[in-house]
N, C-alpha and C positions, 0 to 999 in steps of 0.2 A: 504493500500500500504506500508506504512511505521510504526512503532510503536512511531518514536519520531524522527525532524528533526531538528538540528540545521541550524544555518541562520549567516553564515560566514560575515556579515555585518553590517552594519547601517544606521541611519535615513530609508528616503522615501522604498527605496527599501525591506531592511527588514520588515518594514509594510505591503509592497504589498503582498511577499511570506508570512508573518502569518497571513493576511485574508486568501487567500487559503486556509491554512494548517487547520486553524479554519474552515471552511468552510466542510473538508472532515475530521475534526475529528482527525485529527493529531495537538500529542502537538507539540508544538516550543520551544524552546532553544532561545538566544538571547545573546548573548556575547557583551561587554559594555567598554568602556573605562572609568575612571573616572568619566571622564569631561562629560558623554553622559550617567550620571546615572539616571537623570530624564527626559530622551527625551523619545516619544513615544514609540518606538520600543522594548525598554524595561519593560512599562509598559503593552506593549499589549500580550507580552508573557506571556506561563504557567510557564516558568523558565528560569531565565536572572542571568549568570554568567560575574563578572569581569573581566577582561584580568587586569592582573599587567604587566606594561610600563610604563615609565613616558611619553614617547613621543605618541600623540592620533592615529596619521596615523600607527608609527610602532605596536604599537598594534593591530592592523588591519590583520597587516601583518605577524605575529607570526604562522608559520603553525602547529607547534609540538605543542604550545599552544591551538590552538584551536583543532585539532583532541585531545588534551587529554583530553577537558574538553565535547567533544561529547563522546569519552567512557563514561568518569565519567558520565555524567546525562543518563546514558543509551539510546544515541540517535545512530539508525542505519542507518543515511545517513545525509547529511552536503548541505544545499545549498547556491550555492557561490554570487547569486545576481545578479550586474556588477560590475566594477571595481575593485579594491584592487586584490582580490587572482584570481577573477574567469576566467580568461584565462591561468594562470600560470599551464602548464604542470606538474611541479614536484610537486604542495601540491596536484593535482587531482590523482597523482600518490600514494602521499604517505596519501592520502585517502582512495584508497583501497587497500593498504597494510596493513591498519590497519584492513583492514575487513570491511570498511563503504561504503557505495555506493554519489559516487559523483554524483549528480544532474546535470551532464554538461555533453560536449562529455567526451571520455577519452582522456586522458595523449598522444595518438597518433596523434590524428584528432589536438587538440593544438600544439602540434610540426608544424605538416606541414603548417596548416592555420596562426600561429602566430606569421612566420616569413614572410615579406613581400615580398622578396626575393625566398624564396624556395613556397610561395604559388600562385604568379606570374609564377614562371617557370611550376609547376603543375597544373594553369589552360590553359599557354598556351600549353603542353602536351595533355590538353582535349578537344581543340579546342573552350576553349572561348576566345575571344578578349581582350588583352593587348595591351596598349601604350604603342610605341619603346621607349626602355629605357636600359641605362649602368650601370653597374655596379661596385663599386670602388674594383678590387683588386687587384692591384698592384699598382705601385707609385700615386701620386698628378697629374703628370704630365700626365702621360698614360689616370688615368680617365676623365681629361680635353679635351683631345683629343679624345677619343672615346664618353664624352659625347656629346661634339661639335658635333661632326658628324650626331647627331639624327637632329640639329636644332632647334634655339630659337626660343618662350621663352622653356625653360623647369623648371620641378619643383625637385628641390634636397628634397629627405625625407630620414629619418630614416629605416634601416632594422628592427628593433626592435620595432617602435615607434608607435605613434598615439596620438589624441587631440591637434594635430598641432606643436610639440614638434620635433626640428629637419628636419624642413621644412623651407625652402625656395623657392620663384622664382625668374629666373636668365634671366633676359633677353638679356645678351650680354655675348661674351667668355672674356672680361674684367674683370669683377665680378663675373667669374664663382670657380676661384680657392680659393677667400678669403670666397665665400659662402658654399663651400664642406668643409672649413676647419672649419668654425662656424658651420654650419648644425652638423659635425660629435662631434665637442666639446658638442654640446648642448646632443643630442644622446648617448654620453658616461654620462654624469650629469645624465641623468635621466631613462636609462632605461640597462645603466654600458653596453651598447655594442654599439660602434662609429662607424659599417655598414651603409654605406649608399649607394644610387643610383640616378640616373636622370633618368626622364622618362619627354617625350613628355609635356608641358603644354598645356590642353585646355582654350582659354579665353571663358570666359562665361560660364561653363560647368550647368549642373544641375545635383546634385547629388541625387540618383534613387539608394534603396535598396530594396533587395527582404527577404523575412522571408520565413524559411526553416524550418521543423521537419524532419527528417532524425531517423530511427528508429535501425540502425546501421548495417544494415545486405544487403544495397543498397537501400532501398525502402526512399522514398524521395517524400514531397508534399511540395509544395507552398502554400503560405500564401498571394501571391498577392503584389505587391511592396507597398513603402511608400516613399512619397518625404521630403527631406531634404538639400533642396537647402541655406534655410534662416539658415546663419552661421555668426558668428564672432569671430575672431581671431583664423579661421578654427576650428571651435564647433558651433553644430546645437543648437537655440534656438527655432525655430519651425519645427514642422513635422504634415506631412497630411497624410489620407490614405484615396481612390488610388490618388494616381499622377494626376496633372491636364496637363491638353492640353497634354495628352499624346495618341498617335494611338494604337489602339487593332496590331498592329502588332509589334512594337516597345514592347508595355505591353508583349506578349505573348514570342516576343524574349529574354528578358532579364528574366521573368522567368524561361523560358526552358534552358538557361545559367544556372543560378541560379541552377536548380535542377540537372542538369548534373553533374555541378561539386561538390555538395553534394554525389549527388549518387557513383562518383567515387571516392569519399575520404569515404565511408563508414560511412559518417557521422549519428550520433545518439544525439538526443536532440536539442535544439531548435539553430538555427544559423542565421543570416546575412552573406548575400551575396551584397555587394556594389560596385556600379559602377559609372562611369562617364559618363556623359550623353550629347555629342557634339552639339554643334546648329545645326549641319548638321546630326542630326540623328545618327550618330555611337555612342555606346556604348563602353567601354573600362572599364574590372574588374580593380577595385580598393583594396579590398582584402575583407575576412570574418573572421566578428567578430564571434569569439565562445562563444558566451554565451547569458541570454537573454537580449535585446536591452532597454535604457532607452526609447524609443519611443516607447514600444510593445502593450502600452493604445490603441494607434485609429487600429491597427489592430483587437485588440478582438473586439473594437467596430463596423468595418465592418461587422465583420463575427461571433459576436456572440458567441465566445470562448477565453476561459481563460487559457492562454498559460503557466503558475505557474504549472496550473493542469495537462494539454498536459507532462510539464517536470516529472512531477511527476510520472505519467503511463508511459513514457518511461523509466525511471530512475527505477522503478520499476519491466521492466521487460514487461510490457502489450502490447508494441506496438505501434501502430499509431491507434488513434480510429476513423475516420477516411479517405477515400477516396478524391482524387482531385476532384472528379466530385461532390461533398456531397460538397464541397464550394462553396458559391456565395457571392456575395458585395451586401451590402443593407448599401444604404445611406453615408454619408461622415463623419470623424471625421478628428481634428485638436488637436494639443498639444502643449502649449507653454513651457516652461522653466522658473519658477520664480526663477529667482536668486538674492543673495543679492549682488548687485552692482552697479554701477555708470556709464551708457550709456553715459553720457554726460562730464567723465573724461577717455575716450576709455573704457569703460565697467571694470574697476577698482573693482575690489571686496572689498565689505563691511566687515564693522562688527558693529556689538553692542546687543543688550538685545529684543528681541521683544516684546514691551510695549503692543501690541494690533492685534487682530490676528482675522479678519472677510473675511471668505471664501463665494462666491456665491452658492446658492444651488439648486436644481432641478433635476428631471428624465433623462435629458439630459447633465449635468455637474457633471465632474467627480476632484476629485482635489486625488490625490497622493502623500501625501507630510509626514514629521515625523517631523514636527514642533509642538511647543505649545508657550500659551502666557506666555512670563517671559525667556523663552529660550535666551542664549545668542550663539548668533554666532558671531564666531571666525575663524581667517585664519587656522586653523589645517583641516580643510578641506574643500572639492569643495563648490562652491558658490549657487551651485543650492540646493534652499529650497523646490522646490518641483514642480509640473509639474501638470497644469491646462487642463484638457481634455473636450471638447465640441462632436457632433453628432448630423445632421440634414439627413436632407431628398438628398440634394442638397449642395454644396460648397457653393456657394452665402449666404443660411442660413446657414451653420457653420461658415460661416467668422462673418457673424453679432451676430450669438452666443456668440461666440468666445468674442468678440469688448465689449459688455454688459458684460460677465463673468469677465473679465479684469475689467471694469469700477465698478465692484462691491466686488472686492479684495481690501483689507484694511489690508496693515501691516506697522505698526507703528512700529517706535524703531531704524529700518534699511532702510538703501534705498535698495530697488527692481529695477529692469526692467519692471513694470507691464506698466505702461503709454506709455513707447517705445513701447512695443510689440501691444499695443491697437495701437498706430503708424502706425507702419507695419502694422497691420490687416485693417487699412484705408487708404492705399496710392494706389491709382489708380491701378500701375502693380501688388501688389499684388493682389489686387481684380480682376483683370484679368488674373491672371496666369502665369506673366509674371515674373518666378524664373531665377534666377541661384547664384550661389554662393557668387557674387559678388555686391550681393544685395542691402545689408548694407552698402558698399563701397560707391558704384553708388549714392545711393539716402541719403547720410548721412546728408546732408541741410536739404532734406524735413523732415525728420526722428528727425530734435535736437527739442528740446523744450526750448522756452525762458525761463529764471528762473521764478517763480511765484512772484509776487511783492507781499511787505511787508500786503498790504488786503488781498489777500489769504490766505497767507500765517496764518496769525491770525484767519481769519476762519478756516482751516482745523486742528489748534489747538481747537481752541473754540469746534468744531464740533465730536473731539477727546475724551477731555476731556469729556464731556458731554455724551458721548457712553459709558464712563466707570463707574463701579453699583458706585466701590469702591469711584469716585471721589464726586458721585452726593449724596453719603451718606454724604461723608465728609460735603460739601460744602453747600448741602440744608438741610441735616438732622437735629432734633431738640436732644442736647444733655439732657443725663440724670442729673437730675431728674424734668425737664420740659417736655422732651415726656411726661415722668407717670403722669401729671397732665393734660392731655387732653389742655381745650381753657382754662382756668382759669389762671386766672391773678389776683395779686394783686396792 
C-alpha cells in the first residue's frame, strides 16, 4: 500500500499504528522529542528521527518539521494518530501539497466536522437531531438573551474546542453572562478562537458514539456504536462496545444518523460520530471526531478488524473492504484508561520515574500503552499511560475480566487510577448498566478509597522490592570472591 509511513506522534498510539504497519510490511518513521528518546515508540520503529524544540508538546506540533523529515527518510504518506496535528485541517492540507498522502479524511471533511458550530448546522441541514442551542454573535448581552430563551440548565462550550476545555453548565440567567465570559477566555487560551455557544443541557445524559469508514466518494458503513458515559472532568476513562441497556431500535437509529451524515459530508477514513443520549430516549449529535478514536480497541475486538489497517486501504486508495451486512458483534469488550494521576486529589495528574512496570497477560487482554520501566513521566504531556483492553463472551464477564486485569497491573514509581477504575468496574450500577455521564459525580463516596494504613502500606513495598531481579541480587546475592568459593569456609 505504502512504501514507508511516518507516525506524526507519540507514546501509546504510535505503537499501535507501527504494529500495523509491521504487520503489513510497511516501515515506520517515528519522530521523537528529546525527552521521549528512549520510550517505546521509538524503539519499535525501523527509523526514528529527532524533532529539534526545546519545548516537548510544541515539537509535536511543528508541521513543516515533520513533513520534511517524511520527504527526507523517503516516506510517502504520514499518519497522524489522535491528538496533537490529527484533526488540524491545514498540516492535512499541506501534506498533500507536498505530495504525501494523509492517512485521515482530507483538509475538507476537517473544516466542516471540526468546527462545532458549522458541523451542528450541517447535521441539522441533514436531518439528524441537535439540541436547541445559540449562538454568541453579537454582543454579551444579545447572546444572554437568546440563550435564555432555549431554557435552563444549558451547557456553554467552545466553537473550536473539546476535552472539556471551554465548557461550562449554567443553570440560572444569573451566572449565565460571567460563565460565557470565562467559557470564551478559556476557549481563546487554548484552542486561540473564543467562539462559543449554549445549547440545551441534558441531566443524566449517556454519551453513545458511533464509528464510521467513509471511503470518500458517499459510501459509508458503521462500525456499531460504543458507550462512553464513564467521564471525568468531561474525559472518558472507560468505554464499552456495544452499548449496554440499549434497544435495537435506538442502536439502529443512531447508526443510520451516524452514517447519513458521513455519507453527506463525503466522508473518507475512519471517523466518530457522537451523540447525547436523553433518559427519555432522544438522541441529540454532539459532533465528529475526524480521526481514529482512543477507544477504537473494543470495537476491533467486537468485530474482529483492525481499523490502522481499514485507514490504510482507504488512504491508499482500495476502498472499503468491506460491506455492512459482512459485520456482526461477537461478544463484548471494555477499555479502561491508565492514567498517571490522583482520583482521590480530583484526578490530579502525576508524575515521576516508573520504578516497576507489570502488565496482566492473556488471549483475552489487551494492554496498548508506550511505557517502559525506568521511564519518567512528566507534565509535558497527557496523563494517560496507556489503555487496558478486556473481551468476553457477555458484559457481566468482561466486567469481571476487566476487575482481575486491573487487580493484576502493577506500576510503581507513579500513582495510577488502576484501583479506582477496578472501583467502578465493582459498584453495583455499573454492573448493571446503569451509565451516564455523571457517574463519577453521583457515586464519588462509594468510589474514594480510605488511604492504606502504614501495614500495607510496608507490605506492598516489601512485596515491590522483592519483584525486583536487581534488588534481590543486591540484597541476597553472595558477593565476589565468596560466590567462587562455593560452601567453603574457613
Amino acid at each position: 500500500m505504502f512504501k514507508k509511513v511516518l507516525i506524526a506522534n507519540r507514546g501509546e498510539i504510535a505503537c499501535r499504528v507501527l504494529r500495523t504497519l509491521r504487520a503489513h510490511e510497511i516501515p515506520g518513521v517515528a519522530v521523537f522529542h528529546h525527552e521521549d528518546r528512549a520510550t517505546p515508540h521509538v524503539t519499535l520503529a525501523d527509523e526514528a528521527v529527532q524533532l529539534q524544540s526545546d519545548a516537548p508538546a510544541a515539537a509535536y506540533l511543528d508541521q513543516l518539521q515533520i513533513i520534511d523529515i517524511a520527504l527526507r527518510t523517503g516516506a510517502d504518506a504520514i499518519h497522524p494518530g489522535y491528538g496533537f496535528l490529527s484533526e488540524n485541517a491545514a498540516f492535512a492540507q499541506r501534506v498533500a501539497e507536498a505530495g504525501l498522502v494523509f492517512i485521515g479524511p482530507d483538509a475538507g471533511s476537517m473544516h466542516l466536522m471540526g468546527d462545532k458550530i458549522r458541523a451542528r448546522t450541517f447535521a441539522k441541514e441533514h436531518g439528524v437531531p441537535v439540541a436547541p442551542s445559540a449562538q454568541q454573535v453579537g454582543d454579551l448581552q444579545d447572546f444572554v438573551a437568546r440563550a435564555s430563551a432555549i431554557g435552563f440548565p444549558l451547557l456553554i462550550k467552545a466553537a473550536a474546542g473539546g476535552g472539556g476545555k471551554g465548557m461550562r453548565i449554567v443553570r440560572s440567567k444569573a451566572e449565565l453572562a460571567d460563565s460565557a465570559v470565562a467559557a470564551a477566555g478559556e476557549a481563546q487560551r487554548y484552542f486561540g478562537d473564543a467562539r462559543i455557544y449554549a445549547e440545551r443541557y441534558i441531566e443524566q445524559p449517556r454519551h453513545i458514539e458511533v464509528q464510521v469508514l467513509g471511503d470518500g466518494h458517499g459510501r459509508v458503513v458503521h462500525l456499531f456504536e460504543r458507550e462512553c458515559s464513564i467521564q471525568r472532568r468531561y474525559q472518558k476513562i472507560i468505554e464499552e462496545a456495544p452499548a449496554t441497556n440499549l434497544s435495537s431500535t435506538t442502536r439502529d437509529s443512531l447508526c443510520a444518523a451516524a452514517v447519513k451524515l458521513a455519507a453527506a459530508a463525503r466522508y473518507r477514513n475512519a471517523g466518530t460520530v457522537e451523540f447525547v443520549l436523553a433518559p427519555d430516549g432522544e438522541f441529540y449529535f454532539l459532533e465528529m471526531n475526524t480521526r481514529l478514536q482512543v477507544e477504537h480497541p473494543v470495537t476491533e475486538w467486537i468485530l474482529g478488524i483492525d481499523l490502522v489497517a481499514e485507514q490504510l486501504k482507504i488512504a491508499a486508495g482500495r476502498g472499503l473492504s468491506f460491506t455492512q451486512q459482512d459485520l456482526r458483534v461477537q461478544g463484548h469488550a471494555i477499555e479502561c484508561r491508565l492514567c498517571a494521576e490522583e482520583p482521590e486529589h480530583d484526578f490530579r495528574p502525576a508524575v515521576g520515574r516508573i520504578g516497576l512496570l507489570r502488565l496482566p497477560q492473556g488471549p483475552d487482554i489487551r494492554f496498548d500503552g508506550g511505557i517502559r520501566e525506568g521511564q519518567e513521566v512528566t507534565p509535558a504531556f497527557d496523563s494517560m499511560l496507556g489503555k487496558l483492553i478486556v473481551r468476553a463472551s457477555t458484559r457481566a464477564a468482561a466486567v469481571e475480566a476487566m476487575k482481575l486485569a486491573l487487580h493484576h497491573t502493577v506500576v510503581l514509581g507513579v500513582p495510577t487510577n488502576a484501583d479506582y477504575l477496578a472501583r467502578v468496574m465493582g459498584h453495583p450500577e455499573f454492573m448493571a448498566g446503569h451509565l451516564h455521564t455523571g457517574f463519577v459525580v453521583e457515586h464519588a463516596d462509594a468510589l474514594s478509597a480510605p488511604p492504606p494504613s502504614a501495614q500495607e502500606q510496608v507490605a506492598a513495598l516489601a512485596a515491590a522490592a522483592l519483584e525486583d531481579v536487581d534488588f534481590r541480587r543486591t540484597a541476597f546475592g553472595v558477593p565476589e570472591p565468596y560466590a567462587s568459593m562455593g560452601g567453603w569456609r574457613n
